[in-house]
Backbone as numpy.savetxt, mean C-alpha at the origin, in Angstrom:
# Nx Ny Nz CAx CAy CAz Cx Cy Cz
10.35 -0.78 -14.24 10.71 -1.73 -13.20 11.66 -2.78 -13.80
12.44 -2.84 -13.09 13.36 -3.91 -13.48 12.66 -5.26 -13.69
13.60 -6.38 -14.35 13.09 -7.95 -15.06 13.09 -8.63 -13.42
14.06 -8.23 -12.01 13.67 -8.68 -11.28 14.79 -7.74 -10.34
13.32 -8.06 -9.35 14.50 -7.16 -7.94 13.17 -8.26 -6.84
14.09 -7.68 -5.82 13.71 -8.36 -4.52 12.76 -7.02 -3.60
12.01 -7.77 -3.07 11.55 -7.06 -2.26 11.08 -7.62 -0.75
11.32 -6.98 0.38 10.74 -7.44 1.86 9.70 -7.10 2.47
8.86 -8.34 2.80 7.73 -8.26 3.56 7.54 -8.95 4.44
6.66 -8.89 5.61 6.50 -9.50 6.83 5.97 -10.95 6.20
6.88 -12.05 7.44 6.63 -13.31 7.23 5.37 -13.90 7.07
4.67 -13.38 7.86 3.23 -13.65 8.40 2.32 -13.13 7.21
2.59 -12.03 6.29 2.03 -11.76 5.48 0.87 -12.70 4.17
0.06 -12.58 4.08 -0.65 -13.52 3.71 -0.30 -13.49 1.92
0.10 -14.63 1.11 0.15 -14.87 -0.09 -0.34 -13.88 -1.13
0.19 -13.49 -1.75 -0.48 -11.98 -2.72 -1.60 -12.98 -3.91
-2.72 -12.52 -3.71 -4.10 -12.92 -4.32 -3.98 -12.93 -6.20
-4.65 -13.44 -6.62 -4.40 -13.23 -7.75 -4.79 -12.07 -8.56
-3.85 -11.29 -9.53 -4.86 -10.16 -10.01 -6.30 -10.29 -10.54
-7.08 -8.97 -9.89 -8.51 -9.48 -9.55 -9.10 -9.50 -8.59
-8.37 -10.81 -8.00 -8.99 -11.42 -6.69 -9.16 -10.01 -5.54
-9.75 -10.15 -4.55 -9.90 -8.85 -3.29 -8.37 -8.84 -2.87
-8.17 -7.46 -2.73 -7.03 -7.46 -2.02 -7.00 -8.15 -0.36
-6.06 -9.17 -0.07 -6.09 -9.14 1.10 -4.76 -9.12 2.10
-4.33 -7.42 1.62 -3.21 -7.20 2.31 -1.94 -7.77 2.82
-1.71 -8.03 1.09 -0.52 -8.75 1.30 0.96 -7.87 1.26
0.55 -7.02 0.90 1.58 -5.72 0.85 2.48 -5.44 0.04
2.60 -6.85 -0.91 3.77 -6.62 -2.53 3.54 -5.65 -3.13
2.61 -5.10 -3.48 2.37 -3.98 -4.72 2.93 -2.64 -4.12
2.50 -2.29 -2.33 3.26 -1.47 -2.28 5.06 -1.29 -1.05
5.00 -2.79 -1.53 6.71 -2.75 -0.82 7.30 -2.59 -2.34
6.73 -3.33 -3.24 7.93 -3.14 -4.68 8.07 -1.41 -5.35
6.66 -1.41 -5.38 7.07 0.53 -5.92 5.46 1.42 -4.97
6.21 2.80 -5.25 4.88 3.70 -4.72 3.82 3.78 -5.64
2.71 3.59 -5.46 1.20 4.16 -6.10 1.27 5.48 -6.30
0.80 5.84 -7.75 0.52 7.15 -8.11 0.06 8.39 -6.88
-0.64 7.67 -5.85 -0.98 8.52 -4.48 0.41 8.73 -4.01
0.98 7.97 -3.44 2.47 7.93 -2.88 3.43 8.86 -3.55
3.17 9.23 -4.59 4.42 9.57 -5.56 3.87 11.06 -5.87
2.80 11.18 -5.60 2.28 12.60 -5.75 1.81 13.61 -4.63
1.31 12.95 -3.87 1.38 13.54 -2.49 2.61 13.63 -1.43
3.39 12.30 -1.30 4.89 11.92 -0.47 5.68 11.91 -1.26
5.60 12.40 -2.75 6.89 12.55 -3.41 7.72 11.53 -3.55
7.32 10.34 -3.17 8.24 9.05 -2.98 8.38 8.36 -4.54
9.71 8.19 -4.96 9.50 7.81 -6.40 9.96 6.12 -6.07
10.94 5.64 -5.50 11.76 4.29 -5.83 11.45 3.96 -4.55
11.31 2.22 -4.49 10.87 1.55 -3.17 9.55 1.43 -2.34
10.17 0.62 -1.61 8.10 0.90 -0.62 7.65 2.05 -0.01
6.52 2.13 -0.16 5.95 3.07 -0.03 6.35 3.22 1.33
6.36 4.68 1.82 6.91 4.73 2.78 5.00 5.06 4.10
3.86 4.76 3.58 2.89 5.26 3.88 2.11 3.24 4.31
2.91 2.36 4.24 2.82 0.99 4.05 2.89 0.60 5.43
1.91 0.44 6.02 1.58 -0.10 7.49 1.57 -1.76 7.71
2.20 -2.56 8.36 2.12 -3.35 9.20 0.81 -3.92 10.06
-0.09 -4.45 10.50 -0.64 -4.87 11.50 -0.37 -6.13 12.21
-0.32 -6.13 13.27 0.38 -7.86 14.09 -0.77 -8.20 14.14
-1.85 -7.70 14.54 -3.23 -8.23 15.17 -3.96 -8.77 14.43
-3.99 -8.30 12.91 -4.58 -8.60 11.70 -3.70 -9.58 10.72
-2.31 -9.45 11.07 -1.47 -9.92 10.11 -1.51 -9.59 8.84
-1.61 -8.21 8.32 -1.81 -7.84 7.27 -1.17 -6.94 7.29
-0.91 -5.86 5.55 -0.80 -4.46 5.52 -1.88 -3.79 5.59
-1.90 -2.59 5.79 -2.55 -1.28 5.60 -2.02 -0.18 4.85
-3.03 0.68 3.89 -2.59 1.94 3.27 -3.06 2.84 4.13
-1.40 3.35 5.08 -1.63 4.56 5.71 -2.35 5.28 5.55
-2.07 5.66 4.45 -2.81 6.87 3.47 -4.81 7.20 4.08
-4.80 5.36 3.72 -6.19 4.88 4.23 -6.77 5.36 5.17
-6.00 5.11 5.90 -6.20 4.58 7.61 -5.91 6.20 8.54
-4.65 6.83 8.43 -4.40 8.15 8.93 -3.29 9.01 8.10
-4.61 9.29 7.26 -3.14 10.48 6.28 -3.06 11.45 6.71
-3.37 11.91 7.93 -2.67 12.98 8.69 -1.38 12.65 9.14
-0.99 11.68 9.72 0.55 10.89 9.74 1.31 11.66 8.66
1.02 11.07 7.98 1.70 11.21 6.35 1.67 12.75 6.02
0.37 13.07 6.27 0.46 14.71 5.29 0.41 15.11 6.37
1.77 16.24 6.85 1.96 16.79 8.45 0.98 18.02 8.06
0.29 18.53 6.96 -0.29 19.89 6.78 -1.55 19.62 6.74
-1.92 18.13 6.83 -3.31 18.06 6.77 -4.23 17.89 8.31
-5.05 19.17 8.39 -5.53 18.95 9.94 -6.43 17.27 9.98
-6.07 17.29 11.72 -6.73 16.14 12.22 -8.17 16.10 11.69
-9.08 16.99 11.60 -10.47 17.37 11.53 -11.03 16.45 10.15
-9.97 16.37 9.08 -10.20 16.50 7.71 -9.79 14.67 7.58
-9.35 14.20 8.15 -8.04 12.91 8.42 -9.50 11.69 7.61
-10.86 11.69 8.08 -11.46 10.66 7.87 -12.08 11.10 6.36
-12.66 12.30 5.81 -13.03 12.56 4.38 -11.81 12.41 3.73
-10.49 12.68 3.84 -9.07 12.27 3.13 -8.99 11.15 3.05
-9.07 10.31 4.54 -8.40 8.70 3.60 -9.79 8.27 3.00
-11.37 8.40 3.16 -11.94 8.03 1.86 -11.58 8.33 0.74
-11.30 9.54 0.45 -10.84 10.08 -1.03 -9.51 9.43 -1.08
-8.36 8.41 -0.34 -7.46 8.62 -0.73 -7.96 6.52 -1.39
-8.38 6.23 -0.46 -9.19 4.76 -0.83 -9.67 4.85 -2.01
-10.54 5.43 -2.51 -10.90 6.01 -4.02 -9.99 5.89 -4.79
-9.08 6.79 -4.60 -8.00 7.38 -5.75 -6.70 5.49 -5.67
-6.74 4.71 -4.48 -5.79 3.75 -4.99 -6.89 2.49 -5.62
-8.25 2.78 -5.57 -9.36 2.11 -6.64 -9.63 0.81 -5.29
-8.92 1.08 -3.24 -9.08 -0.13 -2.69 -10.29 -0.69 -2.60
-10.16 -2.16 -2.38 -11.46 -3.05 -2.60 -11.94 -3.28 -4.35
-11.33 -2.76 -4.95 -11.38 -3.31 -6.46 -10.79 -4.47 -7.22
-9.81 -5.13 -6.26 -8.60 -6.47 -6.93 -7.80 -5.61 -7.39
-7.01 -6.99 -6.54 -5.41 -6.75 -7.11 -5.13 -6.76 -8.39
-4.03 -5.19 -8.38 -3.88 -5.17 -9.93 -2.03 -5.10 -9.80
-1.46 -5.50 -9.23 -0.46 -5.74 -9.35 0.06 -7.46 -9.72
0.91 -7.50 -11.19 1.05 -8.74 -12.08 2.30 -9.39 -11.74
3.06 -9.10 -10.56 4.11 -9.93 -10.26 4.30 -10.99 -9.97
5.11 -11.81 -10.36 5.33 -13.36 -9.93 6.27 -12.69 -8.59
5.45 -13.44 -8.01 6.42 -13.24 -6.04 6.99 -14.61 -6.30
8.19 -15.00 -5.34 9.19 -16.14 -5.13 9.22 -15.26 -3.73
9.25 -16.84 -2.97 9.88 -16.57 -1.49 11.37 -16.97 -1.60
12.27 -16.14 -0.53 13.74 -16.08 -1.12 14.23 -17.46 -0.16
């Protein structure tokens, strides 16, 4: 990763927690690069994850992945959609703290 690049996230987005702290969907870790999930399943190598959900109601992000990785994986049946995003929650370690070490600046 570069010494610095920019990255965009919703205004409303709540302050990225300290590493550690609970994630509370602030969405930096995956607007700056993809998670090992992202990059191995969506093939996505550079940029935000393209699996990086929005909520207005919550004012937060969501990991697609999480939430409906049938979206995401067009080969994965609907049937399977809720044992996948547990296993996919697992595999990004969510609810463990933030482990992304970036100094954010608002631009």
């Amino acid at each position: 990763m570069p010494a610095e690049y920019f990255i965009t996230i919703h205004a409303a987005a709540p302050p990225k927690p300290p590493p550690g702290a609970p994630c509370n969907g602030c969405g930096a870790c995956c607007a700056a690069e993809p998670c090992p999930l992202s990059r191995f399943l969506l093939g996505h190598r550079r940029g935000a994850c393209p699996a990086l959900i929005w909520r207005d109601d919550e004012e937060r992000y969501f990991c697609g992945m999480v939430l409906a990785p049938a979206d995401h994986l067009r080969w994965l049946p609907r049937l399977l959609q809720a044992p996948a995003g547990r296993l996919c929650r697992r595999w990004i370690a969510a609810g463990r703290g933030c482990d992304f070490d970036a100094e954010i600046k608002a631009a």
